[in-house]
C-alpha positions as a LaTeX table, in Angstrom:
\begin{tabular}{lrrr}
\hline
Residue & $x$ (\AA) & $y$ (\AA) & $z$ (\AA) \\
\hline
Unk1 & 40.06 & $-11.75$ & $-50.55$ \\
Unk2 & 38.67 & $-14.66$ & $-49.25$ \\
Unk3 & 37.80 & $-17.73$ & $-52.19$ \\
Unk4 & 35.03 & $-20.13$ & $-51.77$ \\
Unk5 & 34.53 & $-22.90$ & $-52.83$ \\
Unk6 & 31.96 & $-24.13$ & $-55.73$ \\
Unk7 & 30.07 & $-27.41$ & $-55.03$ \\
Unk8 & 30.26 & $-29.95$ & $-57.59$ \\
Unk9 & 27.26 & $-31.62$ & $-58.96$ \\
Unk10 & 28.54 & $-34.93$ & $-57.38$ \\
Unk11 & 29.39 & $-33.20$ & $-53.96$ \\
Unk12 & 28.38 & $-35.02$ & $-50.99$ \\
Unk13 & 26.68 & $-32.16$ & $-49.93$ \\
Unk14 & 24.50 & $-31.82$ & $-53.25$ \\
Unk15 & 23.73 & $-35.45$ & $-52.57$ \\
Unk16 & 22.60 & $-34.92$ & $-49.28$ \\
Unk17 & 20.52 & $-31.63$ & $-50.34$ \\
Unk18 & 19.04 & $-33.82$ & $-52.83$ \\
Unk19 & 17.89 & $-36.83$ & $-50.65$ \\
Unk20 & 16.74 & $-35.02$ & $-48.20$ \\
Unk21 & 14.47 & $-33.39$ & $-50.94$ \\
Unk22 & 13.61 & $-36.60$ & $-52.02$ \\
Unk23 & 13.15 & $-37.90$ & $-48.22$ \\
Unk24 & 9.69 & $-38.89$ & $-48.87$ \\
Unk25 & 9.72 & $-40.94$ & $-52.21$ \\
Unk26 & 13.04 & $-42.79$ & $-50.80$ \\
Unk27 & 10.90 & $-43.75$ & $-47.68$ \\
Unk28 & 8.15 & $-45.21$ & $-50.03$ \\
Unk29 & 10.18 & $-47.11$ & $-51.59$ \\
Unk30 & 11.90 & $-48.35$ & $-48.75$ \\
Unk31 & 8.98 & $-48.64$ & $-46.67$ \\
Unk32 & 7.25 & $-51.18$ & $-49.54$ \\
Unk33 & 10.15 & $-52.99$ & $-50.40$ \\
Unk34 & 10.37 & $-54.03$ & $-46.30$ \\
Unk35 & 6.59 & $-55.27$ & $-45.92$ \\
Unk36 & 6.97 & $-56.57$ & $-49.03$ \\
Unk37 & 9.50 & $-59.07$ & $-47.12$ \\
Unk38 & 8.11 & $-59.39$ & $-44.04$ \\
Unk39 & 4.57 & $-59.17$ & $-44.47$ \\
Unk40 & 3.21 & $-61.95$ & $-46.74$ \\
Unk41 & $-0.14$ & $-60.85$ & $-47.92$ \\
Unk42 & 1.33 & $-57.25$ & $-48.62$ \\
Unk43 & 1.23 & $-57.14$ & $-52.67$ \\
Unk44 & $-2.42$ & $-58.88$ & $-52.37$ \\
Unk45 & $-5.19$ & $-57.02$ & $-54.47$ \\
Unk46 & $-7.22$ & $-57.41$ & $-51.51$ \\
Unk47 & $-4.24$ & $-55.76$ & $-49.46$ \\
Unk48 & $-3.52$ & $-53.33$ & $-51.65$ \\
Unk49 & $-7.22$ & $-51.97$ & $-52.45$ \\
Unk50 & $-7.77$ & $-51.55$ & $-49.12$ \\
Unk51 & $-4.68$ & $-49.49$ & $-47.87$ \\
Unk52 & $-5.38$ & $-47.30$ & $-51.35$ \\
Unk53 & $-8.24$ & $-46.64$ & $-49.40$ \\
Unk54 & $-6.83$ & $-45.84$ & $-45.98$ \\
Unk55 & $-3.73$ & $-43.48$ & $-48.53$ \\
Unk56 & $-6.83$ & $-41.77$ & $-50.23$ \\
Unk57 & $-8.07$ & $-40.73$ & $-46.48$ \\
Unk58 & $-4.42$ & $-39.65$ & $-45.01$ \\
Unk59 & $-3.99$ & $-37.69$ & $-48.14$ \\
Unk60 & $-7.62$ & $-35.64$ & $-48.33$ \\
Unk61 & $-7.03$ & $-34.33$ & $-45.06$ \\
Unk62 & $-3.09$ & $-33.80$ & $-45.79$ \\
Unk63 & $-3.95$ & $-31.79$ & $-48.94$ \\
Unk64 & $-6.30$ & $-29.62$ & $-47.04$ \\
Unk65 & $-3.24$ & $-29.35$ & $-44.56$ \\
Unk66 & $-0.96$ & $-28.18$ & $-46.78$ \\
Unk67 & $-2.39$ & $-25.24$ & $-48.08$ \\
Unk68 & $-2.61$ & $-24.19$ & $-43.98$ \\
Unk69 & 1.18 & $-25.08$ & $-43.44$ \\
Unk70 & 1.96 & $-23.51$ & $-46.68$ \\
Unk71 & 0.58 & $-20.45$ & $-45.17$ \\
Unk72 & 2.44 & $-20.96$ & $-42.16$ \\
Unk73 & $-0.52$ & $-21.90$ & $-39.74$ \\
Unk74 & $-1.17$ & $-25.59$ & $-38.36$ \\
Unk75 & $-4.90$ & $-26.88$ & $-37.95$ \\
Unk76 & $-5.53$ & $-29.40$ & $-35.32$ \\
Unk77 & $-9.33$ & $-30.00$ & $-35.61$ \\
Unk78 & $-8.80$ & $-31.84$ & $-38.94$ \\
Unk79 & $-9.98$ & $-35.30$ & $-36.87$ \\
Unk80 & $-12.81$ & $-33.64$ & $-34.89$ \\
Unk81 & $-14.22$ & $-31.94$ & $-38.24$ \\
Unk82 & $-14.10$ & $-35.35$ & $-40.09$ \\
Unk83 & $-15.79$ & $-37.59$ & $-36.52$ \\
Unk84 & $-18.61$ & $-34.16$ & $-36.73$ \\
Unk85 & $-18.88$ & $-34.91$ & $-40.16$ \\
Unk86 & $-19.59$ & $-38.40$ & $-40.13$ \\
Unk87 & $-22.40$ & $-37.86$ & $-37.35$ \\
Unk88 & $-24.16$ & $-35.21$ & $-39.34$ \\
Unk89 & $-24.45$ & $-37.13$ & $-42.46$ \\
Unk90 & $-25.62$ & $-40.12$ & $-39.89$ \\
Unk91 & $-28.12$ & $-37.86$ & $-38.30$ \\
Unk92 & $-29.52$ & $-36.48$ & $-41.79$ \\
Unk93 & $-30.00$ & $-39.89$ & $-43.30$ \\
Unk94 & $-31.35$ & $-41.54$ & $-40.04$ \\
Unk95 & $-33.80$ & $-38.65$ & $-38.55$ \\
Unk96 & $-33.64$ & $-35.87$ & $-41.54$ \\
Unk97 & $-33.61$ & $-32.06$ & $-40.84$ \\
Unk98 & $-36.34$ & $-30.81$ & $-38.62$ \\
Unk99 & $-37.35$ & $-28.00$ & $-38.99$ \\
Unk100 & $-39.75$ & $-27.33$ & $-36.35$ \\
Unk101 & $-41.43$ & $-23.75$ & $-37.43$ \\
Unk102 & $-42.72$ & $-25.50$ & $-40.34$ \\
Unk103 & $-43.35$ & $-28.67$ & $-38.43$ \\
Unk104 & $-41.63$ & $-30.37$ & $-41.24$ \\
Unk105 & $-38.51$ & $-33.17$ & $-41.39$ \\
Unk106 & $-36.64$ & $-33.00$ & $-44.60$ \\
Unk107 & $-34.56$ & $-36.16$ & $-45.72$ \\
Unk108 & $-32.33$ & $-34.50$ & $-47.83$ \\
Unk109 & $-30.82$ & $-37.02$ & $-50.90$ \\
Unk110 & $-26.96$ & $-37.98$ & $-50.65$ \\
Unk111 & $-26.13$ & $-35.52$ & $-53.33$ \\
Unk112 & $-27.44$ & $-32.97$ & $-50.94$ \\
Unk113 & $-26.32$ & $-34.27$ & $-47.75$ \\
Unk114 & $-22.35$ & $-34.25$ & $-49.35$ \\
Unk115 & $-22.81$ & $-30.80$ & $-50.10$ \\
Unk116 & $-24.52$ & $-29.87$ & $-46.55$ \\
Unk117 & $-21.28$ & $-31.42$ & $-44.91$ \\
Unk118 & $-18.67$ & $-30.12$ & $-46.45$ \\
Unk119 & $-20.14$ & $-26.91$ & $-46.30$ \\
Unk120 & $-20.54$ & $-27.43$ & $-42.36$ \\
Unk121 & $-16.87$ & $-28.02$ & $-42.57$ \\
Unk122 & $-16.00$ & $-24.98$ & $-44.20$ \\
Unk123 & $-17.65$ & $-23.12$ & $-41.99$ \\
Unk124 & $-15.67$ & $-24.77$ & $-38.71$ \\
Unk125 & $-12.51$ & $-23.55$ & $-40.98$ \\
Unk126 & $-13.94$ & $-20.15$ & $-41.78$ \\
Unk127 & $-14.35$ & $-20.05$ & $-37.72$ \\
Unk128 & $-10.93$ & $-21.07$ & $-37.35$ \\
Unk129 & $-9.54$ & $-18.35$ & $-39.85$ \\
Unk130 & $-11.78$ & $-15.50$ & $-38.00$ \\
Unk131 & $-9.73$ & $-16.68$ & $-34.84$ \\
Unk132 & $-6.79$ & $-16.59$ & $-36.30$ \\
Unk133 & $-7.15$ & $-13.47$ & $-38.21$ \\
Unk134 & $-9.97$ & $-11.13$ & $-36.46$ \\
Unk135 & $-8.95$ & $-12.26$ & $-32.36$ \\
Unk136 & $-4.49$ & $-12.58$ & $-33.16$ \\
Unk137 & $-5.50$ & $-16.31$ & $-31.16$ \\
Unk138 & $-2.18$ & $-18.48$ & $-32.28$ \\
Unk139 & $-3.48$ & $-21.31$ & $-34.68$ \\
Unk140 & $-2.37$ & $-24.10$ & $-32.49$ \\
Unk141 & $-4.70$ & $-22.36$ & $-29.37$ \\
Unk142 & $-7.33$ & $-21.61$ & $-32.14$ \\
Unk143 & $-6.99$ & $-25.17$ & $-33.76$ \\
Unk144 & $-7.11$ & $-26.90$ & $-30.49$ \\
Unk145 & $-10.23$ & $-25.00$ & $-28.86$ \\
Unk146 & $-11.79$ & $-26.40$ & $-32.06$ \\
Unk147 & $-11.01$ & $-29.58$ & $-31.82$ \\
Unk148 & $-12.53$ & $-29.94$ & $-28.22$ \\
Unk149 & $-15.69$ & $-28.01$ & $-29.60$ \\
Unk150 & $-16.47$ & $-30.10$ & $-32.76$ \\
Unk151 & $-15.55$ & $-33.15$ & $-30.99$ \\
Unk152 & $-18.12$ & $-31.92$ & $-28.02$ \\
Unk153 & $-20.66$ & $-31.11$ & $-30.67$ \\
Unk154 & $-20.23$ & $-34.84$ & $-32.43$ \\
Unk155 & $-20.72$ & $-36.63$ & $-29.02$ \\
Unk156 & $-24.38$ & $-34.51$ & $-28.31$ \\
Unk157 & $-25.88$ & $-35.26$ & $-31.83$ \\
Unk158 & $-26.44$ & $-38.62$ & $-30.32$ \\
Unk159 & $-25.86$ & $-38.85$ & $-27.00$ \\
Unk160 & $-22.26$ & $-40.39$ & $-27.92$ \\
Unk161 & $-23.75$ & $-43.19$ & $-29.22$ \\
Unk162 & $-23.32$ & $-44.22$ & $-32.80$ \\
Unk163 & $-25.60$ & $-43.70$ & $-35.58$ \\
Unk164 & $-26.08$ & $-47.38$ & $-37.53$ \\
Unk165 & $-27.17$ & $-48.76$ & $-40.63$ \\
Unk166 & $-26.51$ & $-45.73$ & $-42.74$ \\
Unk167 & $-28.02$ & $-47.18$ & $-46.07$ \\
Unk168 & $-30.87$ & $-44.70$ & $-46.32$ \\
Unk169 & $-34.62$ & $-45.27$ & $-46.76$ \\
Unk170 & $-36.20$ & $-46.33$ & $-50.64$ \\
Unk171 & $-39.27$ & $-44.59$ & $-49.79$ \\
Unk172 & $-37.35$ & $-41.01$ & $-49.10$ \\
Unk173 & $-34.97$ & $-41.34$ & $-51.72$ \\
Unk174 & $-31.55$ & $-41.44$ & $-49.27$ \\
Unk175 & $-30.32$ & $-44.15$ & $-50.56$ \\
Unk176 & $-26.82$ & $-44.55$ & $-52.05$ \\
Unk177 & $-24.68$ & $-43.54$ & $-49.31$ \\
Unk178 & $-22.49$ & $-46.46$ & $-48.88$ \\
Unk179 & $-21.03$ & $-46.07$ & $-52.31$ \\
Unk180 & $-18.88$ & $-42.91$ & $-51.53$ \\
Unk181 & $-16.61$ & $-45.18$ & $-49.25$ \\
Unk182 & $-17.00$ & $-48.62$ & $-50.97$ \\
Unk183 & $-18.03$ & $-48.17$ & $-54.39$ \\
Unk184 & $-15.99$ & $-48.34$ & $-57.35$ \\
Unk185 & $-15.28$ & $-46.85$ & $-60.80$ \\
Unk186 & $-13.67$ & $-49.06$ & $-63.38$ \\
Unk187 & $-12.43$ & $-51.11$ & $-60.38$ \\
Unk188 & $-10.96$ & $-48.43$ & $-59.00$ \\
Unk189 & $-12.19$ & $-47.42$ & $-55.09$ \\
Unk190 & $-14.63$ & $-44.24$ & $-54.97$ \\
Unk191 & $-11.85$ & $-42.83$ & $-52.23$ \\
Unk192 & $-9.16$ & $-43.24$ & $-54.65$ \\
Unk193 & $-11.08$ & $-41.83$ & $-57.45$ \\
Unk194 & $-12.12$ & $-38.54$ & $-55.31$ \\
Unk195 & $-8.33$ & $-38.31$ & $-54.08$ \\
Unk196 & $-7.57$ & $-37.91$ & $-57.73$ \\
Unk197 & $-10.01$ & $-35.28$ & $-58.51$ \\
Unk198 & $-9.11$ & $-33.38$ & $-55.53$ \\
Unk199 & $-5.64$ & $-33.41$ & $-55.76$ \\
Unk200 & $-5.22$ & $-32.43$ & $-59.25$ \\
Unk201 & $-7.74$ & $-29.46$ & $-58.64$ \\
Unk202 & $-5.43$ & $-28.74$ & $-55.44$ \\
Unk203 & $-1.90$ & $-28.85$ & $-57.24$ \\
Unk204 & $-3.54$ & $-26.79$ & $-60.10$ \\
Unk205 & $-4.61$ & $-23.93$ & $-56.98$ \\
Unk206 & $-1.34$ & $-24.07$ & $-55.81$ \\
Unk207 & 0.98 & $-23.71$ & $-58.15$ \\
Unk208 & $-0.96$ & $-21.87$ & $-61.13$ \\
Unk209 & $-3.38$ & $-19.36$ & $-59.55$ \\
Unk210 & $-3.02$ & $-16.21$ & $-58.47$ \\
Unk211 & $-4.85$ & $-17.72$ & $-54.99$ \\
Unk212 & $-1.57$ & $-20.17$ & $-54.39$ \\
Unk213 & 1.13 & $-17.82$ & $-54.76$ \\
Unk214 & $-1.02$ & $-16.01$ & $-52.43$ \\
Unk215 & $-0.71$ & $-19.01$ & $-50.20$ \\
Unk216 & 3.09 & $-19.09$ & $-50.49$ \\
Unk217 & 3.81 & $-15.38$ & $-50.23$ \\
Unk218 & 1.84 & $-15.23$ & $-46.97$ \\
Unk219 & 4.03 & $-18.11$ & $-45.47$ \\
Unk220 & 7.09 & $-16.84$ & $-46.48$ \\
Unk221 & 6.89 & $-13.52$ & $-45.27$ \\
Unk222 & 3.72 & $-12.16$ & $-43.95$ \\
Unk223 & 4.69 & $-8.79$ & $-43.68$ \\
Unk224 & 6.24 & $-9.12$ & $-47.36$ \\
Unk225 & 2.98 & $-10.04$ & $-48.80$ \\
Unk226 & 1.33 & $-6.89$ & $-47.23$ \\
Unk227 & 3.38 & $-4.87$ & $-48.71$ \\
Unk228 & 2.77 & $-6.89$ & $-51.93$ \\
Unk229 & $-0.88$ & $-5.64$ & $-51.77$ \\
Unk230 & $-1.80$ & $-9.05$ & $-50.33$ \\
Unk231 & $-4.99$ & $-9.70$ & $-48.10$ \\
Unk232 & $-3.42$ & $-11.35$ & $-45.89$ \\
Unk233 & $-6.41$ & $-12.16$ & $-43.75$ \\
Unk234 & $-8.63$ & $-13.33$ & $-46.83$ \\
Unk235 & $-6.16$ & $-15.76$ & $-47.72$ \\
Unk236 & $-5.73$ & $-16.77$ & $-44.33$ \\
Unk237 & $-9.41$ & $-17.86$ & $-43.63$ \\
Unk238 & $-9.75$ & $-19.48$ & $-47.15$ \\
Unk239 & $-6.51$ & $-22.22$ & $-46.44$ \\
Unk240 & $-8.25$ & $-22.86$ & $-43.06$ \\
Unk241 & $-11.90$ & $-23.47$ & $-45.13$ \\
Unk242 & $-10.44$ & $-25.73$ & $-47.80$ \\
Unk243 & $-8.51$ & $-27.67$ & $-45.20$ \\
Unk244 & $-12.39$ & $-27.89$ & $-43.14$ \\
Unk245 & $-13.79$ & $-28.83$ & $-46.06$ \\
Unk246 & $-11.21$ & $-31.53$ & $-46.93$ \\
Unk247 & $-11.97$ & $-33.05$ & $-43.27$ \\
Unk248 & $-15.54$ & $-33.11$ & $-43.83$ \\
Unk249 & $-14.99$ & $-34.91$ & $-46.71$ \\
Unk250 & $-12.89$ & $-37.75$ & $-45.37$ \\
Unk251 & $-15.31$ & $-37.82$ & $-43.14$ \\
Unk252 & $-17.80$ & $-38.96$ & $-44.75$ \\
Unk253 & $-15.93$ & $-41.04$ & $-46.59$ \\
Unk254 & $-14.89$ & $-43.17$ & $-43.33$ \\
Unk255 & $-18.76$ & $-43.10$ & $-42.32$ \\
Unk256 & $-19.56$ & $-44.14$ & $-45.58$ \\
Unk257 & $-17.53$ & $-46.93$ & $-45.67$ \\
Unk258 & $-18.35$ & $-48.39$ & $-42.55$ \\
Unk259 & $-22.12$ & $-47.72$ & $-43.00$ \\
Unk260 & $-21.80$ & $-46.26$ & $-39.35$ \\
Unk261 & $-20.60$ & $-42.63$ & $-37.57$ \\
Unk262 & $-19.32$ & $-42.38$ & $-34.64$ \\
Unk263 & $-18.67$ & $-39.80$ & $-32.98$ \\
Unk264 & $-14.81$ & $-40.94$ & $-31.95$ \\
Unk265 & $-14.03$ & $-41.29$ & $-35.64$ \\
Unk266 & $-11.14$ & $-39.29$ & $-36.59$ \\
Unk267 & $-9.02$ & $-39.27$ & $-33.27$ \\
Unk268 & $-5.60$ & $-38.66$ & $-34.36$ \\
Unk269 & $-6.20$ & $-37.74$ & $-38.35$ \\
Unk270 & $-4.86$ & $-34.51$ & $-37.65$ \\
Unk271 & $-1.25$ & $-35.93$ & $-36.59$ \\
Unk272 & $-1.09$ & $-38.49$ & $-39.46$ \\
Unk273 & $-1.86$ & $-35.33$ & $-42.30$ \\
Unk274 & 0.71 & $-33.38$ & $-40.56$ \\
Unk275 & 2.67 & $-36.47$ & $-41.08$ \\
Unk276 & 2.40 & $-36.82$ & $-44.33$ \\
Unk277 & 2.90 & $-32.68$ & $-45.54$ \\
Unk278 & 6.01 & $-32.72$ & $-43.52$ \\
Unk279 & 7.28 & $-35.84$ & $-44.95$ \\
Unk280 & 6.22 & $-34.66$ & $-48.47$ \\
Unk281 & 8.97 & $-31.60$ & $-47.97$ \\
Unk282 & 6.77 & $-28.77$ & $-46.85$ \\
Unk283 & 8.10 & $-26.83$ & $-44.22$ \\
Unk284 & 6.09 & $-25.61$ & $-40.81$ \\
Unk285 & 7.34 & $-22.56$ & $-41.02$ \\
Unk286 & 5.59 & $-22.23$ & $-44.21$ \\
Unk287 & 5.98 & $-21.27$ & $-47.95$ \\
Unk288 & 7.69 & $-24.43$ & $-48.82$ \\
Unk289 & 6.20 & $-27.59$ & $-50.20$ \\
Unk290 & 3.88 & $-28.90$ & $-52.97$ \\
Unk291 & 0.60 & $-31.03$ & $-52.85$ \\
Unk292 & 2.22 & $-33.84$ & $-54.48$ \\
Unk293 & 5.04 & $-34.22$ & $-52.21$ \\
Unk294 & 2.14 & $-34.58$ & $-49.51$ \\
Unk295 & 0.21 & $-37.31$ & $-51.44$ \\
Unk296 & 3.69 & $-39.22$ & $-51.40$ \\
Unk297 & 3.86 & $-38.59$ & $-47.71$ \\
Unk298 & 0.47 & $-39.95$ & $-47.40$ \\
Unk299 & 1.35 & $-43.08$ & $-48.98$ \\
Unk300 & 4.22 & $-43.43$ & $-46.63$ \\
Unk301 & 2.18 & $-43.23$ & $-43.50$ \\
Unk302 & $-0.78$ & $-45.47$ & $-45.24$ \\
Unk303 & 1.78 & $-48.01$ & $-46.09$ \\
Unk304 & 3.60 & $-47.85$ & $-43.07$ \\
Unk305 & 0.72 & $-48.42$ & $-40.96$ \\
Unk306 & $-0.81$ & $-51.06$ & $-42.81$ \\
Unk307 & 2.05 & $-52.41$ & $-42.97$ \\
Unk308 & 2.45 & $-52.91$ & $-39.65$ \\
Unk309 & $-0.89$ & $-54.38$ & $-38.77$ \\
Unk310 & $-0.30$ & $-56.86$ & $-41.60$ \\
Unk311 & 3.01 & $-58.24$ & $-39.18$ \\
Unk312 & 0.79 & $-58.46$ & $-36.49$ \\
Unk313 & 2.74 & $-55.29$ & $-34.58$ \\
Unk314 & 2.21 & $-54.09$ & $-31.18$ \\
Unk315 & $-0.92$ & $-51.16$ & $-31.30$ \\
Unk316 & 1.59 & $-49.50$ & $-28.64$ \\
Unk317 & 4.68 & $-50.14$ & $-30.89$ \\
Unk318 & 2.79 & $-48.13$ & $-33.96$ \\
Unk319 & 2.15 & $-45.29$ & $-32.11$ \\
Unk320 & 6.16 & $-45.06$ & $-30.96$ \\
Unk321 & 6.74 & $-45.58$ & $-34.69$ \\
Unk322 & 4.27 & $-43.03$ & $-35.97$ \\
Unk323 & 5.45 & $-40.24$ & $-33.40$ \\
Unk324 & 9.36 & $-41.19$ & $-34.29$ \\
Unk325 & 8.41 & $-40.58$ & $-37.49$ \\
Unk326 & 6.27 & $-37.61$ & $-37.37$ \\
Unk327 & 9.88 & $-36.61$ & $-34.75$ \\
Unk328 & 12.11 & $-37.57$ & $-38.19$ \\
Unk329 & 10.32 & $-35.67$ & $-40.75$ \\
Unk330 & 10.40 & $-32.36$ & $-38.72$ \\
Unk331 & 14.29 & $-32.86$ & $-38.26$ \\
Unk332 & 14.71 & $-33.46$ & $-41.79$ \\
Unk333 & 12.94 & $-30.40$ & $-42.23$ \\
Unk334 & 15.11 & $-28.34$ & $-40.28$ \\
Unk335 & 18.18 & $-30.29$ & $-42.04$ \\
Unk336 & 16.47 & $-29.09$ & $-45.48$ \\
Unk337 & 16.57 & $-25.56$ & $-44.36$ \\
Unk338 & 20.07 & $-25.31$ & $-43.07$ \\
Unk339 & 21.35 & $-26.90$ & $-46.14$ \\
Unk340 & 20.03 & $-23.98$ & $-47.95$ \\
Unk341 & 16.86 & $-24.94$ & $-50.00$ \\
Unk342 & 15.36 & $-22.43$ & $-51.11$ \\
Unk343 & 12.89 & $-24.04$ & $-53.63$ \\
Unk344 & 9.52 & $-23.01$ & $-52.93$ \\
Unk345 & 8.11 & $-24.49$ & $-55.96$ \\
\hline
\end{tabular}
């Protein structure tokens, strides 16, 4: 008979299982104490409203992430969806839809032109899920070919050139569309304000709908969850449409903001999400991790890249930093599953 032994609540290994858990709120706080030292403006409201704004961004597209890594997949065409984005709601507000059997142009309002765009995006993710699903392609391949193709498809709506001055027309009724990225409610930034709606509708669909434990089931063990009567496929293509649709909408909020699109914006959003989910304790192998664990993660990648520009770092230096972190999370990740966690939650 063989006698094991019980760990203790102050164990060093129930420490360790518990700040690794904890991994990405201890980073925060680390993270802001340090710029808070070495980088002088840091605590500025002028500072700080803006990288709320650059967090808000990071965490959109992470949230639409997560429900794909929860699944188990990986979407790389986040970026490319939120740089087509941009260019279509430039191209609507600038030229309108033509719609040459009619001989008509339609200059659809902003209202309208949100809800054209994130549709567009949903249906770049509803392509991705058909790949994934219908053709067995792996979602990296998938992910990737889709990244080329939206990217591709941004660059020809103008020639690669950018579309400008993307404050609408009085006389069509297009106006408005600047105050998605820059306006405010209360004082609080419009980004900020639409990270808060969507995240609390997102942490609701994950963990109290039938739809998320969907989500989880199908990363934890796909062939569990058929068995389980799951559609496997359905929910499949649906985490790879909200994560479109979350692109599309940071996408306009970065065009918005600059009163520009073009058609390079969004080059590497789809590492900084996956950044931030991983940091935020999901796992890539899926069925572990929350939506507010990712928003956390997102404010450690806003904050640490912020923070650097405000210290005047090397562009060359962040990018080592970001990739030795994005390197650190997925170890601790790994570290989180051989220590036993089994929390799905």
């Amino acid at each position: 008979m063989s006698v094991r032994p019980v760990s203790q609540p102050g164990s060093v290994g129930t420490m360790l299982q518990l700040a690794v858990r904890l991994r990405a709120l201890i980073a925060l706080i680390v993270v802001a104490a340090f710029f808070s030292v070495m980088a002088p403006n840091f605590l500025s409201l002028a500072s700080l409203l803006i990288m709320t704004k650059h967090i808000a961004l990071i965490a959109l597209l992470g949230i639409g992430m997560s429900f794909v890594i929860l699944s188990g997949g990986i979407d790389l065409s986040v970026g490319s969806v939120a740089g087509l984005a941009g260019m279509v709601a430039g191209g609507l507000i600038l030229n309108g839809l033509h719609l040459n059997a009619l001989d008509l142009v339609i200059y659809p309002s902003v209202p309208m032109i949100i809800l054209i765009v994130v549709a567009l995006g949903g249906l770049v993710g509803a392509v991705n899920g058909v790949l994934v699903t219908r053709f067995s392609v792996a979602p990296f391949i998938a992910t990737l070919g889709t990244l080329y193709v939206a990217r591709g498809a941004a660059l020809l709506l103008s020639d690669g050139a950018t579309f400008p001055n993307l404050t609408g027309f009085e006389d069509l009724g297009n106006t408005g569309f600047e105050s998605l990225g820059s306006g405010r409610i209360v004082g609080i930034p419009m980004p900020v304000v639409i990270l808060l709606l969507v995240g609390l509708l997102a942490a609701f669909v994950a963990a109290r709908t039938t739809f998320g434990r969907k989500v989880y089931a199908v990363g934890g063990s796909e062939r569990a969850a058929r068995l389980a009567g799951v559609n496997v496929n359905r929910v499949k293509v649906l985490v790879y449409v909200i994560s479109a649709a979350c692109a599309a909408l940071a996408g306009l909020i970065v065009a918005s903001d600059l009163v520009a699109a073009h058609p390079a914006s969004g080059e590497a959003f789809e590492l900084s999400a996956i950044a931030a989910v991983v940091l935020g304790g999901a796992s890539l192998s899926g069925g572990r991790g929350t939506i507010g664990g990712t928003i956390i993660g997102a404010c450690v990648i806003g904050t640490l890249a912020d923070g650097m520009v405000m210290m005047g770092v090397s562009e060359f230096w962040q990018m080592v930093i970001k990739g030795t972190v994005i390197v650190g999370a997925v170890v601790l990740d790994q570290l989180q599953s051989r220590l036993g966690d089994g929390d799905r939650s």
